[in-house]
C-alpha positions in Angstrom: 75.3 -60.2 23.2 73.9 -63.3 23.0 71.7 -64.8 20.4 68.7 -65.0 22.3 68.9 -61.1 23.6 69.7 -60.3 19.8 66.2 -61.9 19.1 64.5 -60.4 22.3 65.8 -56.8 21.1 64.6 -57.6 17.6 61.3 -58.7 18.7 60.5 -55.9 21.3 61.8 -53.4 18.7 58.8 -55.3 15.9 55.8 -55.0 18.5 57.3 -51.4 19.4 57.0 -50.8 15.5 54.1 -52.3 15.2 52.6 -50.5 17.7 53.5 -47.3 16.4 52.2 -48.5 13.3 49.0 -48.9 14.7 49.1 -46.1 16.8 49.2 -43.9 13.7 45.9 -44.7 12.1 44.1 -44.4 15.3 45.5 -40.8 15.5 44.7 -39.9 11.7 41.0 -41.7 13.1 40.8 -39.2 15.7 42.0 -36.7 13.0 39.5 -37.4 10.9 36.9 -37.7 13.8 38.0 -33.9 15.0 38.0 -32.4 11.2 34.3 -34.1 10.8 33.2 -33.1 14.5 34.8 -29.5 13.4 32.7 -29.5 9.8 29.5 -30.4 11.5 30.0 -27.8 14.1 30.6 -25.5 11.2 27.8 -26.7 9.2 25.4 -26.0 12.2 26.2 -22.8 12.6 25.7 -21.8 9.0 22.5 -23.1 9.3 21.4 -21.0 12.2 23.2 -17.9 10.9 21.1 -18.9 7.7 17.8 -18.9 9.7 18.5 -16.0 11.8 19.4 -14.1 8.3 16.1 -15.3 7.5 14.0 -13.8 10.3 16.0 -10.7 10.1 14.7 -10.2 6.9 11.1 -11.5 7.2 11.1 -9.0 10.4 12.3 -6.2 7.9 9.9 -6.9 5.0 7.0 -7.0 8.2 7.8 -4.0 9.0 8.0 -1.7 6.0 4.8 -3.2 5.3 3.1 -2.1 8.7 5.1 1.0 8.0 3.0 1.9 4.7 -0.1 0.7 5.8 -0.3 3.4 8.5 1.4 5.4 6.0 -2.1 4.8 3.9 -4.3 4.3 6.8 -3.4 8.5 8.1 -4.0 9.4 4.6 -7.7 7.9 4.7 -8.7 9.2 7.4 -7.2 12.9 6.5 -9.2 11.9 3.1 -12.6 10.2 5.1 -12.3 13.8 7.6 -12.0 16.3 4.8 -14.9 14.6 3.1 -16.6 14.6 6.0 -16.7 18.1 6.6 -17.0 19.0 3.1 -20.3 17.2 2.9 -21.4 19.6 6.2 -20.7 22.5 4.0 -22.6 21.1 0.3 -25.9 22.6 1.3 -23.9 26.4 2.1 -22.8 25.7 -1.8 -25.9 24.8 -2.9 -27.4 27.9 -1.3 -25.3 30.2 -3.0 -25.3 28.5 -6.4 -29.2 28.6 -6.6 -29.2 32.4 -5.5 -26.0 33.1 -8.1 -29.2 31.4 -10.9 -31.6 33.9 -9.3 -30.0 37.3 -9.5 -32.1 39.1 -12.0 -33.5 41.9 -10.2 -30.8 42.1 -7.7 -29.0 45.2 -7.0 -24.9 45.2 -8.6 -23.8 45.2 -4.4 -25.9 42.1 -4.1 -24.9 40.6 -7.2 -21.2 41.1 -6.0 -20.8 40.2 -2.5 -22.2 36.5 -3.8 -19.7 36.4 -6.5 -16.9 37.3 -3.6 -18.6 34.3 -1.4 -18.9 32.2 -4.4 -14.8 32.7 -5.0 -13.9 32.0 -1.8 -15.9 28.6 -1.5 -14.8 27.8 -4.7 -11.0 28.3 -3.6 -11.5 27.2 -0.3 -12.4 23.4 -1.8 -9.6 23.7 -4.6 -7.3 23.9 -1.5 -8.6 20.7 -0.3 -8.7 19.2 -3.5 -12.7 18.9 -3.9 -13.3 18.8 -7.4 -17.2 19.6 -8.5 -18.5 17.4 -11.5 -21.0 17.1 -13.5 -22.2 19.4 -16.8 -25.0 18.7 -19.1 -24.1 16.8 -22.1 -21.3 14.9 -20.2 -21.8 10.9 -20.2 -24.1 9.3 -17.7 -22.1 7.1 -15.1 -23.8 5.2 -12.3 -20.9 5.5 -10.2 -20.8 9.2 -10.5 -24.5 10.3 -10.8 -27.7 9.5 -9.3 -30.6 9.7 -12.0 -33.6 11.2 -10.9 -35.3 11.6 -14.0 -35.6 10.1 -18.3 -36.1 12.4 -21.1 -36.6 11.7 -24.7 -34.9 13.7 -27.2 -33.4 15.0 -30.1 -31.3 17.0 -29.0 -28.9 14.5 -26.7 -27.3 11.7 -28.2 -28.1 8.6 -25.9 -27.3 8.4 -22.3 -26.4 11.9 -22.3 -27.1 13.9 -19.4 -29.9 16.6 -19.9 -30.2 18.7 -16.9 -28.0 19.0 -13.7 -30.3 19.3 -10.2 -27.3 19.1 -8.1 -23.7 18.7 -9.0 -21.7 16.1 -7.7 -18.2 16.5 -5.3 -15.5 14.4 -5.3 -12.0 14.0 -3.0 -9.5 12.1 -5.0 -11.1 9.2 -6.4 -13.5 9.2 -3.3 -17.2 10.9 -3.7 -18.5 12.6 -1.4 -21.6 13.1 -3.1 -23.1 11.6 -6.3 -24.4 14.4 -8.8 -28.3 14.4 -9.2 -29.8 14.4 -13.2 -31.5 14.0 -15.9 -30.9 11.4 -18.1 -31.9 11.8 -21.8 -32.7 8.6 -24.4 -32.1 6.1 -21.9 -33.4 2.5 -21.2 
């Protein structure tokens, strides 16, 4: 071969090399580009996965919560009916408990039969949890009674209650009708 092809060869062979050469860093480019394109993608989708946890959740928590408020809104109105109908049957209780105070004379039948009735309502509102309040010499509480009268005297100790007119009824922590007294050594 002749000089000249020697150098040809030789120089063909350097921009081939050189080409490869510079071939390689635009591939590890494109490398680099895919791994970053691939991270990104990646990256996005943790994000959404993230925000869809997210509502999942918020979607859960919203719906125990409606759950127990229905939960407690059932319950009130079970409560608000009972009371309800309770309060329709106070004056039948009041009834009997004034002519239970006014059985002097009456015959033992008499007497009886109203203790039987008197029982049975009695049981009837410990079934629906209806408690009756209110005794003479128990603390007076605006929340609980309704003072209709003052006394002065020695015998209560202030704020005392000193006569019962009509007891009170409660469901729960709900009343259903505030008791009706006497307050003694008030201001």
């Amino acid at each position: 071969m002749s000089d000249e092809k020697i150098k040809e060869t030789k120089e063909t062979e350097e921009k081939t090399a050189g080409e490869k050469v510079e071939k390689k860093p635009e591939k590890a480019e494109k490398k680099k580009a895919k791994k970053s394109k691939t991270a990104e993608k990646i990256e996005n989708l943790e994000k959404s996965l993230a925000e869809e946890k997210d509502k999942r959740m918020r979607l859960a928590a919203e719906y125990d919560n409606y759950r127990k408020r229905t939960s407690s809104e059932k319950l009130g109105i079970y409560d608000d009916a009972t009371a309800k109908a309770v309060e329709e049957l106070l004056p039948v209780a009041d009834s009997l408990t004034m002519a239970m105070q006014n059985l002097d004379n009456a015959p033992d039948e008499y007497k009886k039969g109203l203790e039987l009735i008197s029982n049975q309502l009695s049981s009837s509102f410990v079934k629906l949890k209806v408690e009756a309040f209110c005794e003479i010499g128990d603390d007076f509480d605006p929340n609980l009674h309704n003072a209709v009268a003052k006394i002065e005297s020695e015998d209560f100790e202030d704020n005392k209650i000193s006569a019962v007119f009509q007891k009170g009824y409660k469901l729960g922590d709900k009343i259903i009708r505030h008791a009706m007294v006497q307050v003694a050594n008030c201001d």
